[in-house]
C-alpha positions in Angstrom: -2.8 -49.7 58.8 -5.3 -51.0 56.2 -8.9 -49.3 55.8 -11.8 -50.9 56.3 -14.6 -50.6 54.1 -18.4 -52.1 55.0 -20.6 -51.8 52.2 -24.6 -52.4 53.7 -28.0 -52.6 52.2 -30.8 -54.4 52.1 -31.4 -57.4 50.1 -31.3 -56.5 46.1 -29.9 -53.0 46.8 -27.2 -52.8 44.3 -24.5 -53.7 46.8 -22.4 -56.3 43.9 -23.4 -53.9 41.4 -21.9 -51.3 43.3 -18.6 -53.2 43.4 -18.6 -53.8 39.9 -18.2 -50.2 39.3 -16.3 -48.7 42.0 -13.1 -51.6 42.1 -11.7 -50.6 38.6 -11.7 -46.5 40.0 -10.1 -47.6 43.0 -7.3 -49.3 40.9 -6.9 -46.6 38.4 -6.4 -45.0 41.8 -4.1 -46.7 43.0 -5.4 -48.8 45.7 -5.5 -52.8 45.9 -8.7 -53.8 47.0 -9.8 -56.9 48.2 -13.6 -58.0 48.9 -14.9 -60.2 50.7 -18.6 -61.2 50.2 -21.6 -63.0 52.9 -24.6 -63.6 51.1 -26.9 -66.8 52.5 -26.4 -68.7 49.3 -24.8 -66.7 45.9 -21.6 -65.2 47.7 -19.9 -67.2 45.3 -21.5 -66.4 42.2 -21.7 -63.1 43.1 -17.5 -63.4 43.9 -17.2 -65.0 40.0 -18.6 -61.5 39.0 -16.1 -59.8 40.7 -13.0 -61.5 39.6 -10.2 -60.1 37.9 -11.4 -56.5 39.1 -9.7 -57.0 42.9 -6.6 -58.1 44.2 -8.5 -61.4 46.0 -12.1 -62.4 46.3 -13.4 -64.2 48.7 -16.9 -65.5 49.5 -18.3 -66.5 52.9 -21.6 -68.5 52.6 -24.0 -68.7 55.1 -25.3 -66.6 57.9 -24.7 -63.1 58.4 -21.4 -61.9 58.9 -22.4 -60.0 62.3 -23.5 -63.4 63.8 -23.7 -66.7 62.4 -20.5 -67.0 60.1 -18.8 -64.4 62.3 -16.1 -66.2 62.7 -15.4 -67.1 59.4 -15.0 -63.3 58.8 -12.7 -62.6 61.7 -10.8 -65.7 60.3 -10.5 -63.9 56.8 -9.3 -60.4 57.9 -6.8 -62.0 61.1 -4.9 -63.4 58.4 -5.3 -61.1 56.0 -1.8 -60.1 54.3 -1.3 -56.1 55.0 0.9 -54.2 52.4 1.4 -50.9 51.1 -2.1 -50.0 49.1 -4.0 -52.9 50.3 -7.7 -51.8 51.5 -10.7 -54.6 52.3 -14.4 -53.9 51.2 -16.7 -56.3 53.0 -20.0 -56.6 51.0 -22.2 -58.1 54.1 -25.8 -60.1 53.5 -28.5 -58.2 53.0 -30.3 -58.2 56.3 -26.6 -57.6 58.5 -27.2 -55.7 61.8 -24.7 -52.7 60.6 -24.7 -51.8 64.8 -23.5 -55.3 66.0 -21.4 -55.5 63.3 -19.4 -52.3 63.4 -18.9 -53.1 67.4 -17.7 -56.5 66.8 -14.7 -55.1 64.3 -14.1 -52.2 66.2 -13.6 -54.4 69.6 -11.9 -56.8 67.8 -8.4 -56.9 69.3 -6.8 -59.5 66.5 -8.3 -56.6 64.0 -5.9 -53.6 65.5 -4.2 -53.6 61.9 -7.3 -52.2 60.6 -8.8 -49.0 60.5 -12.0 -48.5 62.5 -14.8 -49.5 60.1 -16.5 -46.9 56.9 -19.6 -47.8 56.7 -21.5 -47.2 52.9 -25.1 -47.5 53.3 -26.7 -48.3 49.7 -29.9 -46.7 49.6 -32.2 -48.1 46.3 -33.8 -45.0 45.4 -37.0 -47.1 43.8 -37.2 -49.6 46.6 -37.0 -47.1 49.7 -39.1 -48.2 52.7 -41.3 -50.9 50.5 -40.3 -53.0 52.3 -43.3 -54.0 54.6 -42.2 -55.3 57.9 -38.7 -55.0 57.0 -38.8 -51.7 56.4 -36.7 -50.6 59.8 -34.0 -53.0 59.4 -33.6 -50.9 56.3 -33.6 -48.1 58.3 -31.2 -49.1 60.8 -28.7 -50.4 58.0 -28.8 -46.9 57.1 -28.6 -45.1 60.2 -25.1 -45.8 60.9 -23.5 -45.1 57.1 -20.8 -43.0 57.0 -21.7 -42.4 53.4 -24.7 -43.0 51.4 -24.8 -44.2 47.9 -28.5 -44.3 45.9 -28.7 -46.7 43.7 -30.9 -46.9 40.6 -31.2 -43.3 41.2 -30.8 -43.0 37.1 -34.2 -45.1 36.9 -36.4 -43.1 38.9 -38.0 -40.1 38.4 -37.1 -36.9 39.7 -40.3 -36.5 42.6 -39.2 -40.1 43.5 -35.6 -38.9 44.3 -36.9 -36.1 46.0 -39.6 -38.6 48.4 -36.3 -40.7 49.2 -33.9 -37.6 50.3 -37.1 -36.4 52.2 -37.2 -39.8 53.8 -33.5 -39.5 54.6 -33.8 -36.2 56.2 -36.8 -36.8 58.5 -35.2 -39.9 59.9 -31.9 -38.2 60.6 -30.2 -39.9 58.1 -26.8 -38.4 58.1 -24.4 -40.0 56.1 -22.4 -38.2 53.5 -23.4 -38.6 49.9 -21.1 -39.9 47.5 -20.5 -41.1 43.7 -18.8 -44.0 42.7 -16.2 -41.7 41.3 -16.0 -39.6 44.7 -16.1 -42.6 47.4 -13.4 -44.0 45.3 -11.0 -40.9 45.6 -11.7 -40.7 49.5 -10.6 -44.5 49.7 -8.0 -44.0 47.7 -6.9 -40.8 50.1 -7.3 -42.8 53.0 -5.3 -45.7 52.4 -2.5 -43.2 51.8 -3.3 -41.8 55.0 -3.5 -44.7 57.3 -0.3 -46.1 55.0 2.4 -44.9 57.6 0.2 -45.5 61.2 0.7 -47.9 63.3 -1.6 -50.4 64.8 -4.6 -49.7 66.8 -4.1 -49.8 70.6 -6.2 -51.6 73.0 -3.4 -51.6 76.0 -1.9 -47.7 76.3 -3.1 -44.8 78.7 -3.1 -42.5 75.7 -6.6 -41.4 73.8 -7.3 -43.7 70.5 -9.9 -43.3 68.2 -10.5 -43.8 64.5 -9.4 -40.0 63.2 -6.0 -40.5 62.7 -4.2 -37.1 62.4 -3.2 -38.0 58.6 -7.2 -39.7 58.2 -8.6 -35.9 59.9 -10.9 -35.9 56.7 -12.3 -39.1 56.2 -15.5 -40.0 58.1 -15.4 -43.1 59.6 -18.6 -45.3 61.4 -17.3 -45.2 64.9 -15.1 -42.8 67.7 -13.2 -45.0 70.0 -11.6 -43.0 73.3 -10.0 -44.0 76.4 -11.4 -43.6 79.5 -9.8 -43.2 82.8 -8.6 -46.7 84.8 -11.4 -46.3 87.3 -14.5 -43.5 87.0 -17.6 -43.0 89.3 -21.0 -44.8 88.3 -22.7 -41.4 88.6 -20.3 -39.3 86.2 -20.3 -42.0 83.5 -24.3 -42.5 83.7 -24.2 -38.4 83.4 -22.2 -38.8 80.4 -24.2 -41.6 78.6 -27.5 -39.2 79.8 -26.3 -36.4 77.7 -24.9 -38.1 74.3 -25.0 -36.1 71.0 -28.4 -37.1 69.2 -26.2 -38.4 66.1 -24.9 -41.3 68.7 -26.8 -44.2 67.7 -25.0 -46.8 69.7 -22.2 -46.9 72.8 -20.8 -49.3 74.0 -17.6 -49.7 76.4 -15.3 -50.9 79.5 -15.2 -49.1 82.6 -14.1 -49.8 86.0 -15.8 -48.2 88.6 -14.7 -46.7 92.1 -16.5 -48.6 93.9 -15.2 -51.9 92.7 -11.8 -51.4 91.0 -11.0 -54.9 90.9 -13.7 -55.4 88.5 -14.1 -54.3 84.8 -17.8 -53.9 83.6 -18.8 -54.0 79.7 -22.0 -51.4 79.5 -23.7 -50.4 76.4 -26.9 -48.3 75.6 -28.9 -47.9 72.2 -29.9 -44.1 71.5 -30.6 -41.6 73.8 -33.3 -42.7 75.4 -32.1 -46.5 76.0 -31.6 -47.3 79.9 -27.3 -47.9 79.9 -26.9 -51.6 80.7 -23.6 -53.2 82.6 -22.2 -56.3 82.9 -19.5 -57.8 84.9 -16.3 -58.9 82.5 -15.4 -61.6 84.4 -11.8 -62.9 84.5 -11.7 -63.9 80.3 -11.3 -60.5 78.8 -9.4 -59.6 75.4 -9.6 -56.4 76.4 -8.3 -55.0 79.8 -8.1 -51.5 79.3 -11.1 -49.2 79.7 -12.3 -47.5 76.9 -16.1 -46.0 75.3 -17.1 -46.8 71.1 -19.4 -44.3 69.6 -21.6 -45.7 66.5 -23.3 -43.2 64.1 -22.8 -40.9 60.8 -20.9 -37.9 61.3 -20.2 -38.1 65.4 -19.2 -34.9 66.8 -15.8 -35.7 68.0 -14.9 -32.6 69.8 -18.0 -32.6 71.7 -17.5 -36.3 72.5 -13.8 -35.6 73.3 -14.5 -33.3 75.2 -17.1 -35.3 77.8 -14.8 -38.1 77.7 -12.0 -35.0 79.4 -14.3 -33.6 81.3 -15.3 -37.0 83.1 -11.8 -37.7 83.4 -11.4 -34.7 85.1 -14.0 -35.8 87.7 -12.1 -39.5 88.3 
């Protein structure tokens, strides 16, 4: 299985500048990256940068990779040639929707030879919610990171640093922080991890989720479990009443006792978002039910464990 690496942040972050320095540790680590860049109009000069430090770059032009040129990015990693060492760093546009985007690869059936996404949030320490009205897509580009990397934080003085962390912390900002130097080792890790596993599966009765038993140690963006073939409305909508605050987004298939003949796709934003379903219709990719978690640092034995327990009521 190849890792999948996301690297967010808002528009002039440091996201390229980023890549410059971290592709030469991951090769001196022994890892074959390859990038793939969206930017609305200099994903190719920003791929010249790049070359020679990667295995293959690749630009996608155009709309963000979580909607417009979607496609264009599930064209790039379905036929993306898997091997020993290989890992792929996506460097998305700068106003990406982190949440729609880390559902779409996760649900992705023609992506089940990747990892479950890791999410890098770039967080530029001098530009930190200045961003007027942007300012909470900023936010929620953040929100989900797995890992956090502050950039320019060499430029800025100390009280500044301080501010952002501050910032971080009272907006439950969870992800892990990391150095060039220390994300790199992780990736490196957890492409030897995932080297011997198998490909996601979207089809068996069995639990699957993103922590691998080599991967255990690596934080990932998302949790995806199995839940059982049919469940009651009521013990699902208790579940999705009492999620972990670090939960940012769920989303799922479920079919109910009620109507077993029918598969529903739900979804609810944050703990205080109303769940929403949707009938599946007779076109789905995927048959089998299951529930995604999206946030920094989920709790996955708590969550395993309410995913049991409502099995246990079905």
């Amino acid at each position: 299985m190849t890792p999948l690496i996301l690297l967010v942040g808002f528009l002039g972050a440091g996201k390229t500048t980023f890549l410059k320095a971290v592709l030469p540790a991951l090769q001196q680590n022994g890892v074959k990256p390859h990038v793939l860049i969206n930017d609305y109009q200099n994903a190719g000069v920003d791929a010249e940068q790049l070359r020679g430090l990667a295995q293959e770059i690749s630009a996608i032009s155009g709309d963000c990779v979580c909607c417009g040129s979607r496609d264009e990015l599930l064209a790039a990693l379905t036929k993306f040639p898997h091997g020993p060492g290989h890992l792929v760093l996506v460097e998305t546009n700068g106003t990406t929707d982190s949440e729609n985007l880390i559902e779409m690869l996760a649900l992705e059936p023609d992506l089940r030879e990747f990892s479950l996404p890791v999410q890098l949030s770039i967080i530029d320490s001098q530009r930190w919610q200045k961003r007027f009205w942007h300012n909470r897509l900023e936010r929620e580009q953040a929100r989900t990171g797995s890992h956090l990397f502050l950039s320019r934080s060499d430029t800025v003085p100390a009280a500044r640093l301080e501010d952002v962390e501050r910032s971080l912390d009272k907006l439950h900002i969870a992800g892990r922080r990391v150095t060039i130097s220390s994300f790199a080792q992780e990736l490196a890790s957890l492409t030897q991890d995932l080297a011997s596993e198998g490909a996601r599966n979207f089809t068996g009765p069995d639990p699957h989720h993103h922590h691998h038993k080599a991967a255990s140690d690596h934080h990932f963006a998302s949790l995806e479990l199995s839940l059982p073939n049919k469940t009651s409305r009521a013990a699902l909508d208790d579940l999705l009443r009492n999620l972990p605050e670090e939960v940012i987004r769920t989303k799922g298939l479920v079919r109910f006792d009620e109507t077993p003949e029918e598969l529903f796709v739900f979804q609810k934003v944050d703990r205080s978002d109303t769940p929403q379903f949707f009938p599946l219709g007779e076109s789905a990719r995927i048959t089998t039910p299951l529930i995604l978690f999206i946030g920094p640092n989920l709790p996955e034995n708590t969550l395993s464990a309410a995913v049991s327990a409502l099995k246990k009521k079905s």
